[in-house]
ZADO-1210 file (C-alpha; in nm, 4 decimals, padded with zeros to 6 digits):
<atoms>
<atom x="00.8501" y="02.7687" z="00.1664" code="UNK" pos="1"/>
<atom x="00.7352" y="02.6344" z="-00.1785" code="UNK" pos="2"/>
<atom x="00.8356" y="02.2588" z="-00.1290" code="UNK" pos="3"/>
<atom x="00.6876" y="02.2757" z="00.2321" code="UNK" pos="4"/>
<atom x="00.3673" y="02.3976" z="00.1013" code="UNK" pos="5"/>
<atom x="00.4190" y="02.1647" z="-00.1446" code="UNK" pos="6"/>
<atom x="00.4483" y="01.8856" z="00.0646" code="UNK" pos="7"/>
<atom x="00.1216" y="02.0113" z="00.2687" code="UNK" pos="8"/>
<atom x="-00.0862" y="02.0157" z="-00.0181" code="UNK" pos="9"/>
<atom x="00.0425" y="01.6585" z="-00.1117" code="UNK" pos="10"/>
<atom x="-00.0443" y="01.5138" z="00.2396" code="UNK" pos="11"/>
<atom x="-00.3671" y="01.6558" z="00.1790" code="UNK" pos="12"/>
<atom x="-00.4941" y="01.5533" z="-00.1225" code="UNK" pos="13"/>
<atom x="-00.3408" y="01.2641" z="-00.0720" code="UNK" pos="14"/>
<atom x="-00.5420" y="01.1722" z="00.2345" code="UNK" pos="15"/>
<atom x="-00.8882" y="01.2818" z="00.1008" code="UNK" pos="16"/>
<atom x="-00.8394" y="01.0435" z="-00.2218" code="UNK" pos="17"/>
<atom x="-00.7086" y="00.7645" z="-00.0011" code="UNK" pos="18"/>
<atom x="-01.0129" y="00.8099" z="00.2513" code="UNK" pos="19"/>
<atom x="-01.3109" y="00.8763" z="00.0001" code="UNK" pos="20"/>
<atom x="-01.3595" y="01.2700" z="00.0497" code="UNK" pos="21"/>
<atom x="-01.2094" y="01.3143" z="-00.3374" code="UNK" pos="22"/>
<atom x="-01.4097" y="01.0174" z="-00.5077" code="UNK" pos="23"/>
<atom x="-01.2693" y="00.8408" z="-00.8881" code="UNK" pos="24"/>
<atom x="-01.3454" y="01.1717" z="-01.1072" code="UNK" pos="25"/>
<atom x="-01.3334" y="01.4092" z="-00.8734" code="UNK" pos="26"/>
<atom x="-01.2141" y="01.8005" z="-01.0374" code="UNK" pos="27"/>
<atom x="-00.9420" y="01.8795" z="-00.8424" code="UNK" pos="28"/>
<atom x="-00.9467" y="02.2922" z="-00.8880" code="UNK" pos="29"/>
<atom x="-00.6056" y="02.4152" z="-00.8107" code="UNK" pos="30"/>
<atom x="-00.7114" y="02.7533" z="-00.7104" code="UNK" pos="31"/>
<atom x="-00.9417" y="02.6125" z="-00.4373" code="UNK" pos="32"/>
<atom x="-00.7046" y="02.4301" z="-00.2456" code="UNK" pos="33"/>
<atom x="-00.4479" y="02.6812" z="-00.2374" code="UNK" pos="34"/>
<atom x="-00.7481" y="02.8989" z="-00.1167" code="UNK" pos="35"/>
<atom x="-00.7774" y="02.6717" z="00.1729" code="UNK" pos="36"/>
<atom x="-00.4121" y="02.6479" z="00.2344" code="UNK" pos="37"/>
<atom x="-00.3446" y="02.9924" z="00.2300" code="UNK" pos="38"/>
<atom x="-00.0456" y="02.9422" z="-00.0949" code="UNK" pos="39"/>
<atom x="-00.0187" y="03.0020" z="-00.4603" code="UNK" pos="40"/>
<atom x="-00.1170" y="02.7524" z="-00.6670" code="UNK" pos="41"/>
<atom x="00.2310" y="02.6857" z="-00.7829" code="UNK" pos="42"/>
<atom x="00.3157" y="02.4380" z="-00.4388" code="UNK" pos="43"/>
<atom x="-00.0653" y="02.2388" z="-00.5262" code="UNK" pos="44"/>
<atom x="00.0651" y="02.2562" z="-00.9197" code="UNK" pos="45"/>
<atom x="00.3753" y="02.0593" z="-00.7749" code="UNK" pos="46"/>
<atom x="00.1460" y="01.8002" z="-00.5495" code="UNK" pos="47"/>
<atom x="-00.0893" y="01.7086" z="-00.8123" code="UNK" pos="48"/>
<atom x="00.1923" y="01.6622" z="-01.0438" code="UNK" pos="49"/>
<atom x="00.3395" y="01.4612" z="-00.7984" code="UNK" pos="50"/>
<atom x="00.0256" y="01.2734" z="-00.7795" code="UNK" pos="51"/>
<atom x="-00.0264" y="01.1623" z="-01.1062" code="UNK" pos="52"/>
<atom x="00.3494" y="01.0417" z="-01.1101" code="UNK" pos="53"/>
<atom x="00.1707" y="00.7884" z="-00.9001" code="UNK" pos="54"/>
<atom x="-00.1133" y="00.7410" z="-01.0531" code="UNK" pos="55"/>
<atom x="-00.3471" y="00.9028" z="-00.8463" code="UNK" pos="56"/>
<atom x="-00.4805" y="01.2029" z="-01.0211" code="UNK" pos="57"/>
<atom x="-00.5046" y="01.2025" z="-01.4119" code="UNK" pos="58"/>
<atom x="-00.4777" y="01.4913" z="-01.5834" code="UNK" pos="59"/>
<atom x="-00.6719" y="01.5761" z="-01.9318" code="UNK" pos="60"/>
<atom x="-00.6126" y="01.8654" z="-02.0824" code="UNK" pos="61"/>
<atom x="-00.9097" y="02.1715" z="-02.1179" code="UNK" pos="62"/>
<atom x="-01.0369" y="01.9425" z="-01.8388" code="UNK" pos="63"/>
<atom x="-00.7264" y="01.9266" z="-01.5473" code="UNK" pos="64"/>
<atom x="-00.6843" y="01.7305" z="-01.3088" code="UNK" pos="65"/>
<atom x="-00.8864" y="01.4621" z="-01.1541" code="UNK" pos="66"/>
<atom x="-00.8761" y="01.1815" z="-00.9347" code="UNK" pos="67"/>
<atom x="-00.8030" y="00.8800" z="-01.1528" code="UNK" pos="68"/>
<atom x="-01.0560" y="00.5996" z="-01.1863" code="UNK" pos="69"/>
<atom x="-01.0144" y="00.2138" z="-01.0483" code="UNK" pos="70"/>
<atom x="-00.7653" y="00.0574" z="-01.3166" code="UNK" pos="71"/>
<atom x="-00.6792" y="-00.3188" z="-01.3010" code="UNK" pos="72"/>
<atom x="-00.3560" y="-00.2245" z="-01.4529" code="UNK" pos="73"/>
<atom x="-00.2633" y="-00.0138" z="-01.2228" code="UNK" pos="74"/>
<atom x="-00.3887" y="-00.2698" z="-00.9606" code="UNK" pos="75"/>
<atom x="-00.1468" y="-00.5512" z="-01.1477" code="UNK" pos="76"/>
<atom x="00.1448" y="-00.2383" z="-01.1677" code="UNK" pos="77"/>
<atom x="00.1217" y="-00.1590" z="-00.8296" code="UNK" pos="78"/>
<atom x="00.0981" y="-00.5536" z="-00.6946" code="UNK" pos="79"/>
<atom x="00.3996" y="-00.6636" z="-00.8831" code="UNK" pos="80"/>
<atom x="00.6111" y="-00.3578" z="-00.7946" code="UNK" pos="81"/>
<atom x="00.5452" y="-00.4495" z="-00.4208" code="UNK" pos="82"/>
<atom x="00.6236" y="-00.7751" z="-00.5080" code="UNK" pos="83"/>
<atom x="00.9434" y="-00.6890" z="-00.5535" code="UNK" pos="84"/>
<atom x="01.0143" y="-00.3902" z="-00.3063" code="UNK" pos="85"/>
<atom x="00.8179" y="-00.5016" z="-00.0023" code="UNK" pos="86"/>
<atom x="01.0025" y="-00.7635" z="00.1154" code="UNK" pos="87"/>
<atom x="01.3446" y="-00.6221" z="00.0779" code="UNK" pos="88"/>
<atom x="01.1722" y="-00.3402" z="00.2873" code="UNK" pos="89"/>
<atom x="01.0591" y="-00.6294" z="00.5439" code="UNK" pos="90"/>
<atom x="01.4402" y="-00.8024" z="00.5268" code="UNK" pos="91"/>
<atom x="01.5897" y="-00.4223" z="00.5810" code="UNK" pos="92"/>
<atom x="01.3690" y="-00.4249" z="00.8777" code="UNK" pos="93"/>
<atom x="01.3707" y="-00.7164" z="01.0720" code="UNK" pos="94"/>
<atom x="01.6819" y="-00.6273" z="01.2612" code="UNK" pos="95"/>
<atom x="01.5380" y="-00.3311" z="01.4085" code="UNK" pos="96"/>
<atom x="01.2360" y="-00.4997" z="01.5198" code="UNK" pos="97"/>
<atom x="01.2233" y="-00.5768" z="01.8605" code="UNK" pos="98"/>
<atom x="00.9954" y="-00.7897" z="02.1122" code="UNK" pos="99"/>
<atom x="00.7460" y="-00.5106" z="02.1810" code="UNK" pos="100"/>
<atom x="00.7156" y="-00.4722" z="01.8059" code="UNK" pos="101"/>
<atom x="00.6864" y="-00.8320" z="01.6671" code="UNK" pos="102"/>
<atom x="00.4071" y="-00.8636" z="01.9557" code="UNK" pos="103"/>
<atom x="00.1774" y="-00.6193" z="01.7731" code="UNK" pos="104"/>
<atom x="00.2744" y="-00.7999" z="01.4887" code="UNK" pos="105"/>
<atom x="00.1750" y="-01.1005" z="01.6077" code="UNK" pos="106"/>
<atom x="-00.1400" y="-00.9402" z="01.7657" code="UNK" pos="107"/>
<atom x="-00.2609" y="-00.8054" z="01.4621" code="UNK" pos="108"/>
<atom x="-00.2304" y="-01.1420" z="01.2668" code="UNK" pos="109"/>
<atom x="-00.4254" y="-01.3559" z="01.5620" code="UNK" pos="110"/>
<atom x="-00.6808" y="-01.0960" z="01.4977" code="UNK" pos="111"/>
<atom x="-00.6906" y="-01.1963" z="01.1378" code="UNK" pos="112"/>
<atom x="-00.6960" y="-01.5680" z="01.2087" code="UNK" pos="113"/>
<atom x="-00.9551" y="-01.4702" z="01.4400" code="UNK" pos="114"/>
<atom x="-01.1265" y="-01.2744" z="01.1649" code="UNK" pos="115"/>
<atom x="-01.1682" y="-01.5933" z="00.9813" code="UNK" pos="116"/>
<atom x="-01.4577" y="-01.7142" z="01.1082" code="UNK" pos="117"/>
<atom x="-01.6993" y="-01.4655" z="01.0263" code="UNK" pos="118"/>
<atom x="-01.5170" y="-01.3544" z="00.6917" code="UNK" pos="119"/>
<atom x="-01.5145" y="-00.9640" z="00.6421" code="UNK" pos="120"/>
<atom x="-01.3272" y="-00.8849" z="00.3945" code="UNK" pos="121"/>
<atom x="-01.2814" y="-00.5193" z="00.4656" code="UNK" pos="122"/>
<atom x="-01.1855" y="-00.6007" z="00.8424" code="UNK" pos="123"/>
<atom x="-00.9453" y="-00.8306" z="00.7220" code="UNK" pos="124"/>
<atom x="-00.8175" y="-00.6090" z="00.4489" code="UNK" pos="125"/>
<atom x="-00.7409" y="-00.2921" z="00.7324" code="UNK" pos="126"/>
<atom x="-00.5796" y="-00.5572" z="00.9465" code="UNK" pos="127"/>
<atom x="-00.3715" y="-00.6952" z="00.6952" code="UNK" pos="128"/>
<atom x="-00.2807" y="-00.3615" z="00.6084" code="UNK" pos="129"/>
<atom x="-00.1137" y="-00.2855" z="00.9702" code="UNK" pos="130"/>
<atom x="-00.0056" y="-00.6408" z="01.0143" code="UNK" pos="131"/>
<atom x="00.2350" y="-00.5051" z="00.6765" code="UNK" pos="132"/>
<atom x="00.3251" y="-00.1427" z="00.7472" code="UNK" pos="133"/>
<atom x="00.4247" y="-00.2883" z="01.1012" code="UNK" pos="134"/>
<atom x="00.6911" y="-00.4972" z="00.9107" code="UNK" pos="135"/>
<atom x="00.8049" y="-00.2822" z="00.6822" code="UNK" pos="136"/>
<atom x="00.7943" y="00.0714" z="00.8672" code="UNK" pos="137"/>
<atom x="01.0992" y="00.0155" z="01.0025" code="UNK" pos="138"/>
<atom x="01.3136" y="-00.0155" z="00.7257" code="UNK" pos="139"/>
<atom x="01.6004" y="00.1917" z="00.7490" code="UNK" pos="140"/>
<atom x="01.6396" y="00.2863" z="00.4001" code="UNK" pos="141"/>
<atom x="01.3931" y="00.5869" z="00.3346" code="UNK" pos="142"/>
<atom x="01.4039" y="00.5685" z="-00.0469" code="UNK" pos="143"/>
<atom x="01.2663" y="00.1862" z="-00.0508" code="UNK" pos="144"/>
<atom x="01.0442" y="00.2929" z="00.2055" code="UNK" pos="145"/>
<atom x="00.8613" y="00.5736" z="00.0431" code="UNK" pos="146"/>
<atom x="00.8158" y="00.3246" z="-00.2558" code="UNK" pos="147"/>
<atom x="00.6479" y="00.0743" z="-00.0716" code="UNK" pos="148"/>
<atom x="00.4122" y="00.3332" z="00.0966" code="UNK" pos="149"/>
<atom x="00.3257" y="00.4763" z="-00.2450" code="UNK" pos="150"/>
<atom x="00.2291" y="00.1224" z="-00.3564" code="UNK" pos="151"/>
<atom x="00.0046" y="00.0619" z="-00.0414" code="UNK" pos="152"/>
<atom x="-00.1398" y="00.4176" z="-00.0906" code="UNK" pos="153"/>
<atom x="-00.2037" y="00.3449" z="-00.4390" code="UNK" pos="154"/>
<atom x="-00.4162" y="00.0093" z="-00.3664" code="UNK" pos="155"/>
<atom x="-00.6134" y="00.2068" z="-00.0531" code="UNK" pos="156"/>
<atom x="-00.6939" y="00.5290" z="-00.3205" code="UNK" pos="157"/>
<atom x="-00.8097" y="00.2495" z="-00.5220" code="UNK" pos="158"/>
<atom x="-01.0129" y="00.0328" z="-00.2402" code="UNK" pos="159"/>
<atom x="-00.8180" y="-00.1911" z="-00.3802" code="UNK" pos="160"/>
<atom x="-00.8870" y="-00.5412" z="-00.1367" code="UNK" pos="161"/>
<atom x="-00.7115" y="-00.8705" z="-00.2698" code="UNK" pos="162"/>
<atom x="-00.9655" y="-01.0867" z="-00.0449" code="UNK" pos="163"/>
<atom x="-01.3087" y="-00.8891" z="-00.1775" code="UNK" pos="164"/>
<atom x="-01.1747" y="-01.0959" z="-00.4983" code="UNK" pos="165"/>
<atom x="-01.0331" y="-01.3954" z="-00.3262" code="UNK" pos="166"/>
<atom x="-01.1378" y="-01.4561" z="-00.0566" code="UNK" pos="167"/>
<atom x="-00.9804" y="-01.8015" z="-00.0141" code="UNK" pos="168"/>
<atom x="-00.6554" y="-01.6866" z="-00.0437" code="UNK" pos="169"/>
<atom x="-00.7015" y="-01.4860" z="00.3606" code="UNK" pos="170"/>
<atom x="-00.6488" y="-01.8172" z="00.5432" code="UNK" pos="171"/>
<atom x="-00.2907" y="-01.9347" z="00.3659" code="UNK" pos="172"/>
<atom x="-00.2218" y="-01.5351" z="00.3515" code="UNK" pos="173"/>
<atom x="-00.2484" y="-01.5891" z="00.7572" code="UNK" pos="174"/>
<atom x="-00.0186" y="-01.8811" z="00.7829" code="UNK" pos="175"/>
<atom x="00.2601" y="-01.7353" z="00.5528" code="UNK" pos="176"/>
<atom x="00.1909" y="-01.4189" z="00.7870" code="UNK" pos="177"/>
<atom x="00.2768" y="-01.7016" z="01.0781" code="UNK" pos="178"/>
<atom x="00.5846" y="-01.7904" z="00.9104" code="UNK" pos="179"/>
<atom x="00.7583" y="-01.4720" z="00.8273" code="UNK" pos="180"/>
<atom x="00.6802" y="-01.3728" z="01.2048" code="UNK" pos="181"/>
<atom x="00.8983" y="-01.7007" z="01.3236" code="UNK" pos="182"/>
<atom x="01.1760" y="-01.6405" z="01.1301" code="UNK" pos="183"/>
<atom x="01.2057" y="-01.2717" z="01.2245" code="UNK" pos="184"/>
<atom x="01.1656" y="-01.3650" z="01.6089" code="UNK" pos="185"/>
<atom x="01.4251" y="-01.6649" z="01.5007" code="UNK" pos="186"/>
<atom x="01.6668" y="-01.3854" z="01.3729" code="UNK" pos="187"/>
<atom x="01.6669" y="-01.5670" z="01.0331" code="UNK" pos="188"/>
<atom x="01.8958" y="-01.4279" z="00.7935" code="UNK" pos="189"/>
<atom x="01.8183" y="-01.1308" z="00.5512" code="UNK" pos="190"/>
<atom x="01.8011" y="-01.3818" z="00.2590" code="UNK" pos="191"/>
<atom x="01.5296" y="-01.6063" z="00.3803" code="UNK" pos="192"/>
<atom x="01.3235" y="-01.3217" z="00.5586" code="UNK" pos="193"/>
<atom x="01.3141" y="-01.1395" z="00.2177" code="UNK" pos="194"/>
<atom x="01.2443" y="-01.5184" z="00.0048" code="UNK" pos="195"/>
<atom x="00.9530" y="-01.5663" z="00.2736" code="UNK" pos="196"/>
<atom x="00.7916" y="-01.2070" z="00.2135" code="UNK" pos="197"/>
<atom x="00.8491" y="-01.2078" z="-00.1204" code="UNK" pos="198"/>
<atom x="00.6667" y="-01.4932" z="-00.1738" code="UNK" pos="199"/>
<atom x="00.3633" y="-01.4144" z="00.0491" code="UNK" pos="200"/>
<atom x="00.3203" y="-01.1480" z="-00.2411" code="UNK" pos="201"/>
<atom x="00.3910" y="-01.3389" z="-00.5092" code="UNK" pos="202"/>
<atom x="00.1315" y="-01.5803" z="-00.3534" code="UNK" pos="203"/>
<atom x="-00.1713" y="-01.2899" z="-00.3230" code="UNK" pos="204"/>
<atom x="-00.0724" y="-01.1821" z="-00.6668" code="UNK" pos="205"/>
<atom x="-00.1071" y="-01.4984" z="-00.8098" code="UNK" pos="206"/>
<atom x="-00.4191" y="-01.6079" z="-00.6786" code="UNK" pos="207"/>
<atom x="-00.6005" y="-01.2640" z="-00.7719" code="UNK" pos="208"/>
<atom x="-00.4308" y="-01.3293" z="-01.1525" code="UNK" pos="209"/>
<atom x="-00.5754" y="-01.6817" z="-01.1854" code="UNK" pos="210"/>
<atom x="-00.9313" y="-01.5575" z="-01.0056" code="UNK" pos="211"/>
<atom x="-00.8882" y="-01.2671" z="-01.3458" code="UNK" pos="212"/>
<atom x="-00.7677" y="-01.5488" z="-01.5548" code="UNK" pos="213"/>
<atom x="-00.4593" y="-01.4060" z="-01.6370" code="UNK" pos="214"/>
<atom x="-00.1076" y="-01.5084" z="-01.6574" code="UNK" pos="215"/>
<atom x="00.0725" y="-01.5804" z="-01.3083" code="UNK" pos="216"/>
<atom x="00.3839" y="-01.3426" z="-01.2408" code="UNK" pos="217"/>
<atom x="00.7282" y="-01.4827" z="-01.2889" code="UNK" pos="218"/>
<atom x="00.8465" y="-01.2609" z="-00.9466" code="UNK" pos="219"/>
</atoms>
């Protein structure tokens, strides 16, 4: 019963930092939400601990727990660790995705390209956002999964958008999009599927580094 409540209170909190209800700073008072859900506060205890493992809630003691302010680091952190797990996600996947699924794919990015024209970056950013979790939400392995929807949780708790910052980057990010659709329909091997997504973010990191002025990643 604990870890289910657990999980609830998770989901919960979760959602309301990731869609603006808890704002940066926001008290997060234990006894309230398990008021709400009906629990002890030993199940919220275990979500907001759980939380700030990812680096959504910080926790300051005589103060408790609140939700964590926008951090570049954590931005850079969180970039470079998808870097890395996002496209063997993507690779994992492509196998299982079939022609009904690589047309919303491809639906989503001709809406981008489409997008183009009248830039808005926070149109762009939601599409790009299911143009990815299309990809990758199939991937058969839950633990690499979870991982890479912690990351893209993490950058939508932050409203985190690569193109509000670089906005020049949206119409190559659309072409590599392009390409990494091709060689899934293609039934590309594993190796180049993962060496094309990988460096599509490489490629987003980079360009957001150099508009910071800071060193390019070595992913």
């Amino acid at each position: 019963m604990t870890n289910s409540k657990s999980e609830v209170a998770y989901a919960l909190v979760s959602e309301r930092i990731v869609n603006g209800a808890y704002s940066p700073g926001y008290r997060l008072v234990l006894g309230t939400i398990a008021e709400e859900l009906g629990c002890s506060v030993v199940p919220v205890r275990e979500a907001i601990r759980r939380l700030e493992a990812e680096g959504l809630v910080h926790f300051t003691r005589n103060v408790g727990a609140t939700v964590a302010q926008v951090d570049s680091t954590l931005y850079l952190h969180t970039m470079q660790t998808l870097a890395v797990i996002e496209p063997a996600a993507t690779a994992l996947a492509a196998s299982a995705m079939d022609e009904t699924w690589l047309a919303k794919a491809q639906a989503l990015n001709d809406a981008m390209r489409q997008c183009l024209e009248d830039f808005d970056p926070v149109a762009f950013t939601e599409l790009n956002n299911e143009f990815h979790q299309q990809l990758y939400s199939q991937c058969p392995n839950p633990h690499i999964l979870d991982l890479v929807q912690r990351g893209w949780r993490r950058l939508a708790a932050m409203r985190a958008s690569s193109f509000t910052h670089i906005p020049h980057r949206a119409k190559q990010s659309v072409e590599e999009h392009q390409h990494l659709l091709e060689l899934i329909a293609a039934h590309a091997s594993t190796k180049d599927i993962e060496e094309a997504a990988r460096t599509h973010r490489t490629n987003t990191l980079n360009a957001y580094l150099a508009q910071a002025n800071m060193a390019p990643s070595a992913i």
